[in-house]
C-alpha positions as CSV (number, residue, x, y, z in Angstrom):
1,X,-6.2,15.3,-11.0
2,X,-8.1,13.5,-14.0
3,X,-10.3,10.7,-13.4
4,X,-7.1,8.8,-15.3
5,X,-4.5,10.0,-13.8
6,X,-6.2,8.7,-10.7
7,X,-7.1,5.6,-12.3
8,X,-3.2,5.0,-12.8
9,X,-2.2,6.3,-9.5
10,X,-3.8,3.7,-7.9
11,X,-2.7,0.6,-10.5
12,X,0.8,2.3,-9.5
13,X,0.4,1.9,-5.8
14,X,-1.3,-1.8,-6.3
15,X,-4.9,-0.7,-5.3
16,X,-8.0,-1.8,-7.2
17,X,-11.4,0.8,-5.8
18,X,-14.1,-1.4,-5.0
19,X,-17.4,-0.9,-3.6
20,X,-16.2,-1.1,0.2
21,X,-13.1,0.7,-0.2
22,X,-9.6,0.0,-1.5
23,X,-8.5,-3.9,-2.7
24,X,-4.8,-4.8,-2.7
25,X,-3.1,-6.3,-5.8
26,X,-0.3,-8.7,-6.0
27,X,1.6,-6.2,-7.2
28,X,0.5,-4.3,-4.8
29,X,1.4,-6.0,-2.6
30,X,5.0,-6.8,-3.2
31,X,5.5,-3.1,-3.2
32,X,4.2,-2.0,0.2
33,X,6.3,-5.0,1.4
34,X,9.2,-3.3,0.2
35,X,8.4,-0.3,1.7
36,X,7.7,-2.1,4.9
37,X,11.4,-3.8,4.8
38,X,12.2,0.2,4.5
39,X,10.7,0.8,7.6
40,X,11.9,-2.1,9.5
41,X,15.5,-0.7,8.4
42,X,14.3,2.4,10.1
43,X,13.4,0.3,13.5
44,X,9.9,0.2,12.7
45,X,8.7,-2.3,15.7
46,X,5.6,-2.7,13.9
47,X,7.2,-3.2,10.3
48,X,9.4,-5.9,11.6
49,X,6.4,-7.7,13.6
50,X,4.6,-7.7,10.3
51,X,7.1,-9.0,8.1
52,X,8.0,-11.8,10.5
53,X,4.2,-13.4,9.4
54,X,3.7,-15.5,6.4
55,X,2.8,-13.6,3.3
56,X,-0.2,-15.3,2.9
57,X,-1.1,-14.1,6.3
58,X,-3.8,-11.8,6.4
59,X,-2.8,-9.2,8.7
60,X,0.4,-8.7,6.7
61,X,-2.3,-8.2,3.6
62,X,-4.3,-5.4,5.8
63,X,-0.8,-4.0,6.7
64,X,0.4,-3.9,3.0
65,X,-2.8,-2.5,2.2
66,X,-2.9,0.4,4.6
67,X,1.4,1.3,3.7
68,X,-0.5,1.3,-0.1
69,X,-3.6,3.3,0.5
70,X,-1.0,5.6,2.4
71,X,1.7,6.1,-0.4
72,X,-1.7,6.7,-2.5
73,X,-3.5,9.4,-0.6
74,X,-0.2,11.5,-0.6
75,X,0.4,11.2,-4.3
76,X,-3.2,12.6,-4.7
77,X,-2.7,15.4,-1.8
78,X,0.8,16.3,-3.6
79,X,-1.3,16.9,-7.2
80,X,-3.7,19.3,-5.7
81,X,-6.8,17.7,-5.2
């Protein structure tokens, strides 16, 4: 995978790369908490804990951010790096 094609996976998944790892964006963030209302469908205990927090909470953040970083690093393991 291209240093581009990386580039845009992560502005896909709502990540920005910073110095100390991965940064979530608003959009970002709106799409791991989609995925995460996917999970609670599934009876996620954990899903449904974190979605019952404010969104401006910051554990649903780190949560959001983790479901992101996840959906990231298997797009990159599914291109062959």
């Amino acid at each position: 995978m291209s240093n581009g094609a990386r580039q845009e996976a992560l502005s896909r998944h709502g990540l920005v790369e910073t110095e100390d790892g991965y940064e979530l964006t608003l959009a970002g963030f709106r799409r791991a908490s989609k995925r995460a209302q996917d999970l609670r469908k599934q009876g996620d205990p954990e899903a449904d804990r974190i979605l019952a927090l404010p969104s401006d909470d910051p554990l649903r953040w780190e949560f959001c951010r983790c479901l992101a970083i996840d959906a990231f690093t298997t797009e990159i393991h599914g291109s062959g790096i």
